[in-house]
C-alpha positions as CSV (number, residue, x, y, z in Angstrom):
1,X,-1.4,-21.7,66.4
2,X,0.6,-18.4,65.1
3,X,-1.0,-17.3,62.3
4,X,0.7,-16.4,58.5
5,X,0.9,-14.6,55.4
6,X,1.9,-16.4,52.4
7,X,4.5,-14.0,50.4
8,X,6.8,-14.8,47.3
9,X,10.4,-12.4,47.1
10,X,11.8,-12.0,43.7
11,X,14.2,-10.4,42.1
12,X,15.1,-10.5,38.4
13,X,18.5,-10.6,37.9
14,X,19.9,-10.6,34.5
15,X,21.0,-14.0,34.0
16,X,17.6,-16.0,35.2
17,X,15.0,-14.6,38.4
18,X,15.4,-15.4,41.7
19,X,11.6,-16.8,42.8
20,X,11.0,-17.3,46.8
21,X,7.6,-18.2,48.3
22,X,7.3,-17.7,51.9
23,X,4.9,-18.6,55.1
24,X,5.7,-16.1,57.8
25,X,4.5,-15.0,61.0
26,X,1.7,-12.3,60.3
27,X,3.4,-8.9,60.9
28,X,6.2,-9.9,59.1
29,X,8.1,-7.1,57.6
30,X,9.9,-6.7,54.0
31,X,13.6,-6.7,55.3
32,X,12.4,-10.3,57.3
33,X,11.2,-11.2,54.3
34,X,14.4,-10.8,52.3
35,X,16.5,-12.1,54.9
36,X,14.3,-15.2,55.6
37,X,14.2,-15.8,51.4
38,X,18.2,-16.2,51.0
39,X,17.7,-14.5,47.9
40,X,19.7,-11.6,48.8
41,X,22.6,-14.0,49.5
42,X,22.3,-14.9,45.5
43,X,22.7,-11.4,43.9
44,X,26.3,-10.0,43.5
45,X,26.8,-6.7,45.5
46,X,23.3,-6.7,47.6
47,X,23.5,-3.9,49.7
48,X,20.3,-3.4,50.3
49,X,18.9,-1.3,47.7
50,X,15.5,-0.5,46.7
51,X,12.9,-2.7,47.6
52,X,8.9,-2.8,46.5
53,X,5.5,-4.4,46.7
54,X,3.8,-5.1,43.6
55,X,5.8,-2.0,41.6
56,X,5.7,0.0,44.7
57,X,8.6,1.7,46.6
58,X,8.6,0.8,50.4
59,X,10.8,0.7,53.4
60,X,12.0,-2.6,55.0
61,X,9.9,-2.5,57.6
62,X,6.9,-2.3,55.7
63,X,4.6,-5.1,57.1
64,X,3.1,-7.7,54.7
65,X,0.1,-8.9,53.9
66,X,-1.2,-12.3,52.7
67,X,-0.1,-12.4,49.2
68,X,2.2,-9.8,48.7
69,X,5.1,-9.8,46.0
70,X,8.5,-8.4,47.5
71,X,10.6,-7.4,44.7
72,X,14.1,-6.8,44.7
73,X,15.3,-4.3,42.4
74,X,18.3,-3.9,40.4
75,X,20.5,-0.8,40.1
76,X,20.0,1.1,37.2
77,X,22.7,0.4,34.1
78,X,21.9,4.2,32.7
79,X,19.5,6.9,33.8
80,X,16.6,7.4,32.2
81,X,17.1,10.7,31.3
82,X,20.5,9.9,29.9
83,X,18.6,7.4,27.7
84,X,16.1,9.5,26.3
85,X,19.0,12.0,25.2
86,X,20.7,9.3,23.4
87,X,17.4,7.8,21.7
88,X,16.4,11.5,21.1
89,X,19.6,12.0,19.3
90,X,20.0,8.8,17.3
91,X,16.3,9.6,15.6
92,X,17.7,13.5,15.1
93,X,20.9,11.6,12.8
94,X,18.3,9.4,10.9
């Protein structure tokens, strides 16, 4: 009997998350993951950006382990820096 790791992919895309729990064969990487999940098939434009485990940035083939989170993370809509700039300057005018 092969054994597994139990993993869940997510992704939360603006509209509603995308939830995916897994059994795969242990030594299972992130990329199998994702392509195993389909959820990648249900986000507009995946091109196979960045990727983590529980908030962490990590290649596709990272190897899983038993109850790992794969999350599937959305471009950023401004950067960051960009944003504190414009919240810096809206409290200047208040």
């Amino acid at each position: 009997m092969t054994e597994t790791v139990r993993v869940e992919v997510v992704f939360a895309g603006k509209q509603s998350p995308v939830r995916c729990l897994l059994d795969l064969p242990t030594g299972s990487t992130v990329a199998e993951a994702i392509r195993a999940s389909g959820v990648a098939d249900q986000i507009e434009n995946f091109n196979g950006g960045r990727v983590g485990v529980f908030g962490r940035i990590v290649q596709g083939a990272t190897v899983l382990r038993d109850g790992d989170r794969v999350e599937i993370y959305r471009p950023l809509e401004i950067d960051p820096k960009d944003a504190r700039r414009r919240r810096a300057g809206r409290a200047h005018k208040d």
